[in-house]
Every structure is written in structure tokens, then in C-alpha cells.
C-alpha positions in Angstrom: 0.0 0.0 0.0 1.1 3.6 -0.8 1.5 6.6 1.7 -1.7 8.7 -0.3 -3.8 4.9 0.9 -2.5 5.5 4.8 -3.1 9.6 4.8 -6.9 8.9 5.3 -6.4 5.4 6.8 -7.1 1.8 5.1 -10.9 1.2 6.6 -12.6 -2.0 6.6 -15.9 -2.3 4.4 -18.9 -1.5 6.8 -20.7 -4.6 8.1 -24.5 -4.5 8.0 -27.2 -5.5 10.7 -28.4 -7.9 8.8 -26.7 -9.5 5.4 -28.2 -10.6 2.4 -29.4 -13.8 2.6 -29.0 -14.2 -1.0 -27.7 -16.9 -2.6 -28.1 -19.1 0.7 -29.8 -22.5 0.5 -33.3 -22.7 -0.1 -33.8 -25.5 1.8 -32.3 -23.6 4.6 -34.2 -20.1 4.0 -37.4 -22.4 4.6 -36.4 -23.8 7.3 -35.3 -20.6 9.3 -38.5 -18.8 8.2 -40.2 -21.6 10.2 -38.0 -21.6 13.4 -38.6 -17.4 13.1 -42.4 -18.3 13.0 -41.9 -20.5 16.2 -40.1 -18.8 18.3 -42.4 -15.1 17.7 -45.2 -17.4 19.3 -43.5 -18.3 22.1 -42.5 -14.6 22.9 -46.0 -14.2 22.6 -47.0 -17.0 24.5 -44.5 -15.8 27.4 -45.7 -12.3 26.8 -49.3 -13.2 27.6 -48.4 -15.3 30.3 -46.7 -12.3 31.9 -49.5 -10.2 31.6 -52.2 -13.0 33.2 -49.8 -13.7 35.7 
């Protein structure tokens, strides 16, 4: 690397929240759309609970 790369310093690229899931398995993308499914009931579930209790 030159001196002109270093004068404003060699930065990583930015990382994102949340990265593209494109180009993952299918298979897998299903799957994980189901387990996200699941587990926002049980937050609800334990959410209601809560509020009962």
C-alpha cells in the first residue's frame, strides 16, 4: 500500500445488521422462516403469560 492509501487510513468495508441472505440454501431459508415463526409465538405466548400472571 502507498503513503496517499495510509493519509486517510485503510478502513474495513462496513458490516450491516443484517446481510443478504441471497444466494443461501433454499432449503435452509425455509427452514429458518419456520423456526422465526416459532419462536415469535413463544415470545408471545410468554408475553401473555406475563401479563395474566
Amino acid at each position: 500500500m502507498s503513503r496517499k492509501a495510509h493519509r486517510n487510513g485503510i478502513k474495513k468495508p462496513r458490516t450491516h445488521r443484517y446481510p443478504s441472505m441471497r444466494g443461501v440454501d433454499p432449503k435452509f431459508l425455509r427452514n429458518q422462516r419456520y423456526a422465526k415463526h416459532g419462536s415469535e409465538k413463544a415470545v408471545r405466548e410468554a408475553r401473555a403469560a406475563a401479563q395474566s400472571a
